[in-house]
TILO-997596 format. One record per atom (N, C-alpha, C, O): residue in three letters; chain; atom name; z, x, y. Coordinates in Angstrom, 3 decimals, always signed. Layout:
% TILO-997596
{type->ALA, mol->A, atom->CA, w->Z, u->X, v->Y} .
...
END
This chain:
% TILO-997596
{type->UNK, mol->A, atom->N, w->-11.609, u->+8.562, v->+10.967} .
{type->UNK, mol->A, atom->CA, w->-10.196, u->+8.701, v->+10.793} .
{type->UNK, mol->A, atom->C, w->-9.874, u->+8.549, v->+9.305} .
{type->UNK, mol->A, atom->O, w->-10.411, u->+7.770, v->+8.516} .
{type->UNK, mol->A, atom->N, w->-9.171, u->+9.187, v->+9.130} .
{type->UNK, mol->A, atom->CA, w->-8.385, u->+9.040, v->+7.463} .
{type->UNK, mol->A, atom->C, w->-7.102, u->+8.659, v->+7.320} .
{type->UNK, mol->A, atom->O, w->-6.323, u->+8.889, v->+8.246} .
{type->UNK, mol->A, atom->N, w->-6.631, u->+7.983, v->+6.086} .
{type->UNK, mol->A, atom->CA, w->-5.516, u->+7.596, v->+6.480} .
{type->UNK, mol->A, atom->C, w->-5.272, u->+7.146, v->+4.563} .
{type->UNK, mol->A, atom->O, w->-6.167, u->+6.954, v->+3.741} .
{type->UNK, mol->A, atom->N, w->-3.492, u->+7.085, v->+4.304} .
{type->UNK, mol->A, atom->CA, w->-3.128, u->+6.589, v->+3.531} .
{type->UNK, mol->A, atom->C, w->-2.210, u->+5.351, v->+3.171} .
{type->UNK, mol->A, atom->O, w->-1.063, u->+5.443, v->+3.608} .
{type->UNK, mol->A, atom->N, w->-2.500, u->+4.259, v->+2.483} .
{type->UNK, mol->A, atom->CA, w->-1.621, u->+3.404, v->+2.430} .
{type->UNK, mol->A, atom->C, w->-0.645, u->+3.442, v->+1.446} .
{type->UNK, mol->A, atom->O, w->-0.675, u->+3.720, v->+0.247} .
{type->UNK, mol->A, atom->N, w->+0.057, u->+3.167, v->+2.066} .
{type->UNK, mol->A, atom->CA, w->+1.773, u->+3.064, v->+1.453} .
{type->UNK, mol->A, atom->C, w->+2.354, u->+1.650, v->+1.634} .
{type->UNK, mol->A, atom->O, w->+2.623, u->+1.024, v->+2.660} .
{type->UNK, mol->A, atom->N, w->+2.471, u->+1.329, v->+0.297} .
{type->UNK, mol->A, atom->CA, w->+2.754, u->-0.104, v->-0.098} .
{type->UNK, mol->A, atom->C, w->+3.996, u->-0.119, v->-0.770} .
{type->UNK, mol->A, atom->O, w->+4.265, u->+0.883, v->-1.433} .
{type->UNK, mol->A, atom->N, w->+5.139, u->-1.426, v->-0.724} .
{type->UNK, mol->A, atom->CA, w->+5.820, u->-0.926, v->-1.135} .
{type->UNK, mol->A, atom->C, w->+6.754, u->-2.696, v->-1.371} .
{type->UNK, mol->A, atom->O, w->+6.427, u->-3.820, v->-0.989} .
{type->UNK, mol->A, atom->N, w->+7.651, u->-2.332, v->-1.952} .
{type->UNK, mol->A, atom->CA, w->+8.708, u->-3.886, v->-2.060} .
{type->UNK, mol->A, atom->C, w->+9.671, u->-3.957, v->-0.499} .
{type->UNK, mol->A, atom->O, w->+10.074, u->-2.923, v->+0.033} .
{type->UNK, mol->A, atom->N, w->+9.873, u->-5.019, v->-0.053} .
{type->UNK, mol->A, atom->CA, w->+10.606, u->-4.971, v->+1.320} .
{type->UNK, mol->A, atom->C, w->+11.817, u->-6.202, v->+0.767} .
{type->UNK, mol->A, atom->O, w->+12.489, u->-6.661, v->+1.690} .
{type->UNK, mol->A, atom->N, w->+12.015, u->-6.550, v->-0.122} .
{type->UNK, mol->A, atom->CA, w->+12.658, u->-7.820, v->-0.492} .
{type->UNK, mol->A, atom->C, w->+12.684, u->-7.550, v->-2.201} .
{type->UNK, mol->A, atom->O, w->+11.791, u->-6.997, v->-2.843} .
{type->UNK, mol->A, atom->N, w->+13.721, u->-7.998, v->-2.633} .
{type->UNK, mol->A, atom->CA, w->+13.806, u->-8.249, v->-3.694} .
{type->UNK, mol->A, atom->C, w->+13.630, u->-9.293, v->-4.282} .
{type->UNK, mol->A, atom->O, w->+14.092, u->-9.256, v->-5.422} .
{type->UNK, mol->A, atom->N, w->+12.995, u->-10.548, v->-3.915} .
{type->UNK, mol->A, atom->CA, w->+12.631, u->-11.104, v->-4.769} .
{type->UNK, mol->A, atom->C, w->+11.183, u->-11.300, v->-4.579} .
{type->UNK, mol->A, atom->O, w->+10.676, u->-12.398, v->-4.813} .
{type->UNK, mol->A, atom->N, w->+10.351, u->-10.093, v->-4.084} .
{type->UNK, mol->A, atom->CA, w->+8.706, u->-10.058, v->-4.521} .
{type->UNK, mol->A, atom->C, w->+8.358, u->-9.376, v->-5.477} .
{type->UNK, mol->A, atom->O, w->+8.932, u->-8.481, v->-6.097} .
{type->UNK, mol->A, atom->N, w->+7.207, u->-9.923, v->-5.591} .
{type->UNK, mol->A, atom->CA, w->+6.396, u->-9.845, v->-6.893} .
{type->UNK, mol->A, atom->C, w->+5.278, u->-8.890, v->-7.257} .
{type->UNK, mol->A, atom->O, w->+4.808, u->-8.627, v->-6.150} .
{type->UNK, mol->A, atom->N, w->+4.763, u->-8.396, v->-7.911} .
{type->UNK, mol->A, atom->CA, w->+3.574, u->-7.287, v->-7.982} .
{type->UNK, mol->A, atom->C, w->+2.873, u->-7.972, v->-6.924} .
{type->UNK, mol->A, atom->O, w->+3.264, u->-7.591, v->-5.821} .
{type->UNK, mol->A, atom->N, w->+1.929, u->-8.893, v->-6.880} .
{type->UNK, mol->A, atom->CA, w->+0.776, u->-9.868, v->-6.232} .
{type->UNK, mol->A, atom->C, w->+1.644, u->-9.419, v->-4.668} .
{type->UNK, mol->A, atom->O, w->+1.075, u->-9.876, v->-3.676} .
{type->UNK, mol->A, atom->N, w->+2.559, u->-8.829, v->-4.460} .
{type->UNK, mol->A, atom->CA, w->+2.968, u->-8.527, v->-3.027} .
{type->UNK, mol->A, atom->C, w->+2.151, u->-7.117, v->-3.110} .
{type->UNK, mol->A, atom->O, w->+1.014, u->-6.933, v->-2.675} .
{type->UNK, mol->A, atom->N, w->+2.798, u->-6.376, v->-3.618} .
{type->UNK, mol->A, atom->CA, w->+1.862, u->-5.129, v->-3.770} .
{type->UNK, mol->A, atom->C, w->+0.540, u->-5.271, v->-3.474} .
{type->UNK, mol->A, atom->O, w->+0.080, u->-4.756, v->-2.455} .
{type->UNK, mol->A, atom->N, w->-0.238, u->-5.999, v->-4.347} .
{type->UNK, mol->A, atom->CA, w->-1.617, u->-5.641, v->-4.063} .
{type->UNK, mol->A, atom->C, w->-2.127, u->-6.416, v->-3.653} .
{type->UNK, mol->A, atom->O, w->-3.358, u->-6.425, v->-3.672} .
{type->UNK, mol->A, atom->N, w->-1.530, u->-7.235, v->-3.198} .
{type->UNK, mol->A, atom->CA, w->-1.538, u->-8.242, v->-1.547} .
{type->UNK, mol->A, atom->C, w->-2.088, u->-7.453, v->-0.611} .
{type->UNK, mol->A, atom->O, w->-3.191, u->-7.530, v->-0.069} .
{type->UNK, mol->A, atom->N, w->-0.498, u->-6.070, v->-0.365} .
{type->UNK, mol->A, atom->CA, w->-0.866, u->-5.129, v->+0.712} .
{type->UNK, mol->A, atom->C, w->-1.757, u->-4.120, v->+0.619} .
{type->UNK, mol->A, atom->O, w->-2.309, u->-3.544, v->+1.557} .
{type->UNK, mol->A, atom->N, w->-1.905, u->-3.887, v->-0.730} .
{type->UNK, mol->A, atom->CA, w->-3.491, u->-3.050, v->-0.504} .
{type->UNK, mol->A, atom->C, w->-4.780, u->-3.507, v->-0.267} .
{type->UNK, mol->A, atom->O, w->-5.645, u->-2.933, v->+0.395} .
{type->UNK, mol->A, atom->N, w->-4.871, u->-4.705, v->-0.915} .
{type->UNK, mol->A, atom->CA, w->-6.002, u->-5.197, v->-0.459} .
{type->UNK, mol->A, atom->C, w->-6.229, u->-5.638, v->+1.399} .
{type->UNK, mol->A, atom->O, w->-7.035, u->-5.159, v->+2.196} .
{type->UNK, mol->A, atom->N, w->-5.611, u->-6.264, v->+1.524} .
{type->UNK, mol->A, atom->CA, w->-5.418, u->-6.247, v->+2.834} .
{type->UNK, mol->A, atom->C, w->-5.230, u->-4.927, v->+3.788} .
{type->UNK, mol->A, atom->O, w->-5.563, u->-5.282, v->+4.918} .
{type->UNK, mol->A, atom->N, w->-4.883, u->-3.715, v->+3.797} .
{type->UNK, mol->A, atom->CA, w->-5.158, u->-2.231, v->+4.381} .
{type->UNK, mol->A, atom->C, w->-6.353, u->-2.098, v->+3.843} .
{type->UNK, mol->A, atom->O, w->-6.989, u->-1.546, v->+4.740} .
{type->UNK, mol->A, atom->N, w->-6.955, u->-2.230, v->+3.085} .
{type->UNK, mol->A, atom->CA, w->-8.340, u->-1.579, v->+2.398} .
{type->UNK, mol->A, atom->C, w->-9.254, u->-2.426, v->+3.395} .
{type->UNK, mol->A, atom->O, w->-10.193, u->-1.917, v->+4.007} .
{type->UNK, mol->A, atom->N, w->-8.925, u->-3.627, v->+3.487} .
{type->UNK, mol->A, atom->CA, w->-10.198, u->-4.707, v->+4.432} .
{type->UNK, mol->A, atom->C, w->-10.057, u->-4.450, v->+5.434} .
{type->UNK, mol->A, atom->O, w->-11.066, u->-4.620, v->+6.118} .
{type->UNK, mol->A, atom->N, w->-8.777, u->-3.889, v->+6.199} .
{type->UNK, mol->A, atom->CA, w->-8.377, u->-3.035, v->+7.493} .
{type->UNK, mol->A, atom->C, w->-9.053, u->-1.721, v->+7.522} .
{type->UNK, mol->A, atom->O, w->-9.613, u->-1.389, v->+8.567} .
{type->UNK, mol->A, atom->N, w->-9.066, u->-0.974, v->+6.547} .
{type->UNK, mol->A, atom->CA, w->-9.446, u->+0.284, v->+6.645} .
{type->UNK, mol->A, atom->C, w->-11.188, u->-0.052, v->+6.860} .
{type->UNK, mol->A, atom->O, w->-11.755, u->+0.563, v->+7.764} .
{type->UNK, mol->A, atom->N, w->-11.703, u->-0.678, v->+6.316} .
{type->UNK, mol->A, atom->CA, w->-13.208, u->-1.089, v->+6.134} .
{type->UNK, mol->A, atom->C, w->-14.026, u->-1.820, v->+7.640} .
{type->UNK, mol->A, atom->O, w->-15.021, u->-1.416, v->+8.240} .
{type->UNK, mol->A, atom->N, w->-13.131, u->-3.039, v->+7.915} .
{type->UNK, mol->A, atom->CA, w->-13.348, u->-3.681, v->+9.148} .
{type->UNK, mol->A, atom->C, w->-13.151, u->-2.244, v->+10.623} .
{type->UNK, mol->A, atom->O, w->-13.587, u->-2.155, v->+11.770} .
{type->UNK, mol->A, atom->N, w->-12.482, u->-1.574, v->+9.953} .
{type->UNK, mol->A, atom->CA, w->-12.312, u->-0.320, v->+11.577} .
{type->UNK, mol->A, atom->C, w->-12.616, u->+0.952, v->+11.245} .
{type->UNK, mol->A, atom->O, w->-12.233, u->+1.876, v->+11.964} .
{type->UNK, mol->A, atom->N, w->-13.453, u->+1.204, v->+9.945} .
{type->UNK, mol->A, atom->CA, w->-13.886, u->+2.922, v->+9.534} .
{type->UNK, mol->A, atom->C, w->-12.844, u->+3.732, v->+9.366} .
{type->UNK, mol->A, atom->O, w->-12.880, u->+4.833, v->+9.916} .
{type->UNK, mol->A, atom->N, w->-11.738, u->+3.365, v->+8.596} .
{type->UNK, mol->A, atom->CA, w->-10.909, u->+4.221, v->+8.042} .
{type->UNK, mol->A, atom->C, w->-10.892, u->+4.682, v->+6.631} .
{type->UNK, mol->A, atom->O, w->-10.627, u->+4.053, v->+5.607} .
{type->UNK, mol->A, atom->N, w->-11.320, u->+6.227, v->+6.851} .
{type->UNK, mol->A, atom->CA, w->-11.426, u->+6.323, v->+5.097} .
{type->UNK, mol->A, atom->C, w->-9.978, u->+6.235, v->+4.973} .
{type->UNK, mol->A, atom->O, w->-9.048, u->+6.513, v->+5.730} .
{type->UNK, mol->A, atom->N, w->-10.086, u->+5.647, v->+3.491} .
{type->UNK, mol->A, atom->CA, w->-8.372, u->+5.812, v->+2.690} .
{type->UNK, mol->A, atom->C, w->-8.662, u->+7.259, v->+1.705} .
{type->UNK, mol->A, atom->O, w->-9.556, u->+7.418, v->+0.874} .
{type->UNK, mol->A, atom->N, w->-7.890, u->+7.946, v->+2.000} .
{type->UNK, mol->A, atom->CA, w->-7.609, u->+9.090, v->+1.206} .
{type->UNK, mol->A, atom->C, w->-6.916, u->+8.920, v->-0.301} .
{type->UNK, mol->A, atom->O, w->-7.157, u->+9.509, v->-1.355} .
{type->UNK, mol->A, atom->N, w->-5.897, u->+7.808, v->+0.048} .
{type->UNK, mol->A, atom->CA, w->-5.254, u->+7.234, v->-1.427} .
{type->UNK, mol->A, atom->C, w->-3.954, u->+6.659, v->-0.982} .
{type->UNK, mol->A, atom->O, w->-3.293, u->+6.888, v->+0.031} .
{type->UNK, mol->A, atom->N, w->-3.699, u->+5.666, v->-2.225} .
{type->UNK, mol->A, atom->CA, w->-2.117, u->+4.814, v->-1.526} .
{type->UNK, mol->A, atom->C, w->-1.325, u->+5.513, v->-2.772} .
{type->UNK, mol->A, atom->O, w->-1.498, u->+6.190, v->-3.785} .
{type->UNK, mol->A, atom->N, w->+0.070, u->+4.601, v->-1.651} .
{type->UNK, mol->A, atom->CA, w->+0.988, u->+5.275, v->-2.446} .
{type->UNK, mol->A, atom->C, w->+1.803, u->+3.928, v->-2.623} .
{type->UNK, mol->A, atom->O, w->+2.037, u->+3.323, v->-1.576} .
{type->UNK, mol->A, atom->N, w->+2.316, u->+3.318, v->-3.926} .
{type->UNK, mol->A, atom->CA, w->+3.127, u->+1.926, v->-4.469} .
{type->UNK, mol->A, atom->C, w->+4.564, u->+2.836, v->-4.769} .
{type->UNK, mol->A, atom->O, w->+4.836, u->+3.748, v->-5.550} .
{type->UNK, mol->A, atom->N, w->+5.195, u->+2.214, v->-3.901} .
{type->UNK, mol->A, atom->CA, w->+7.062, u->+1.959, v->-4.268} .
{type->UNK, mol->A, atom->C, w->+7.112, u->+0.433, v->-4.877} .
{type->UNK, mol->A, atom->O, w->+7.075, u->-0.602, v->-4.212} .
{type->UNK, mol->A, atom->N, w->+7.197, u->+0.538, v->-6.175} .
{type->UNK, mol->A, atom->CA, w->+7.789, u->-0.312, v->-6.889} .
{type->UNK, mol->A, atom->C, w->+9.581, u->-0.937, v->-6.844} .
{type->UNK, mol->A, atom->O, w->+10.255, u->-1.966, v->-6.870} .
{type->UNK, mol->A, atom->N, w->+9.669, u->+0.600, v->-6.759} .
{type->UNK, mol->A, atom->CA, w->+11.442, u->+0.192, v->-6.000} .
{type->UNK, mol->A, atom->C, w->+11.869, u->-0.461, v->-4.960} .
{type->UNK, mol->A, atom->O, w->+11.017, u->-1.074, v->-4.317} .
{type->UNK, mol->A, atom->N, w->+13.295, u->-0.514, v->-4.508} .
{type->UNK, mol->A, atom->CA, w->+13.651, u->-0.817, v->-3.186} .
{type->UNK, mol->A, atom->C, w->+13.823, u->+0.113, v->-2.861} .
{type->UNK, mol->A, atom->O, w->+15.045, u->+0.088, v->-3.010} .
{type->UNK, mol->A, atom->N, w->+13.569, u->+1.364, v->-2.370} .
{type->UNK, mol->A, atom->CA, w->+13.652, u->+2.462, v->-1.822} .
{type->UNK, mol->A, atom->C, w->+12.773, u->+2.847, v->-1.170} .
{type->UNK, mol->A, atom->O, w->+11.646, u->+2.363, v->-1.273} .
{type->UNK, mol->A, atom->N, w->+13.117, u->+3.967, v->-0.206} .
{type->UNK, mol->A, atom->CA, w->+11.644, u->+4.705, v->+0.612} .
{type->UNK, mol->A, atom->C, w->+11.339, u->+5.985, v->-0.329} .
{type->UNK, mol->A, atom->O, w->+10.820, u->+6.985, v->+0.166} .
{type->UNK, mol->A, atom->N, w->+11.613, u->+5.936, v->-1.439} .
{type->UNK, mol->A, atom->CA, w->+10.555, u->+6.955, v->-2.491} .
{type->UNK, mol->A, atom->C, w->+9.464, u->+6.369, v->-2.862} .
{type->UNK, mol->A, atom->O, w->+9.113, u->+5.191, v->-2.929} .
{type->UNK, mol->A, atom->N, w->+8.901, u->+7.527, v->-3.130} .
{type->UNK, mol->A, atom->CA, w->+7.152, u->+7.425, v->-3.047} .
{type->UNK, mol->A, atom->C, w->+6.976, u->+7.375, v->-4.631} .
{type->UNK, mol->A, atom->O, w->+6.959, u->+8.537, v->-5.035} .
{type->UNK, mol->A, atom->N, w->+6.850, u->+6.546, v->-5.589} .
{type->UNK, mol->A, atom->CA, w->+6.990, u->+6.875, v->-7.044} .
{type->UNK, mol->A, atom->C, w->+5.422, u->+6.513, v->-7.551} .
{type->UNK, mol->A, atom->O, w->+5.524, u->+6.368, v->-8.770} .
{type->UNK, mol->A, atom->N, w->+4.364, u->+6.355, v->-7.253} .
{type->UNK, mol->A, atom->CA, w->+2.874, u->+6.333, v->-7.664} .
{type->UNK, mol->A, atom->C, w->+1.791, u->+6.543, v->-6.335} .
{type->UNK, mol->A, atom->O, w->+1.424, u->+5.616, v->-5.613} .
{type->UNK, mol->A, atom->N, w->+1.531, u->+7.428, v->-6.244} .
{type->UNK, mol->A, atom->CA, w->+0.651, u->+7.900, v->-6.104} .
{type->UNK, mol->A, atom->C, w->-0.537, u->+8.387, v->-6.724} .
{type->UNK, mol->A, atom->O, w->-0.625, u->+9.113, v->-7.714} .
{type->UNK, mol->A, atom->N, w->-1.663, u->+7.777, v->-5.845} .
{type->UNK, mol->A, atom->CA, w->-2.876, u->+7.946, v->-6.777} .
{type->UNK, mol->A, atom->C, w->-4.251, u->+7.830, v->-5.879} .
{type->UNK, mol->A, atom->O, w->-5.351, u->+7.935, v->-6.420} .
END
């Protein structure tokens, strides 16, 4: 299965270390159950735009 993570701010008062909180944690998900990651995507904003992808 393939799949992409999309990480993102849910609160305004978190911090980057939330971000890559949640990637690391999908990546040990993706690993523990054979999911390739194709690539994430970080909303730095409070919004549901997609602004880094990579």
């Amino acid at each position: 299965m393939k799949a992409i993570i999309y990480a993102r701010y849910s609160l305004d008062n978190q911090r980057e270390e939330s971000i890559e909180g949640q990637l690391r944690e999908s990546m040990e998900f993706a690993k523990r159950t054979g999911v390739t990651v194709m690539e994430s995507c970080i909303d730095r904003v409070l919004s549901a735009k997609m602004n880094n992808c990579h």
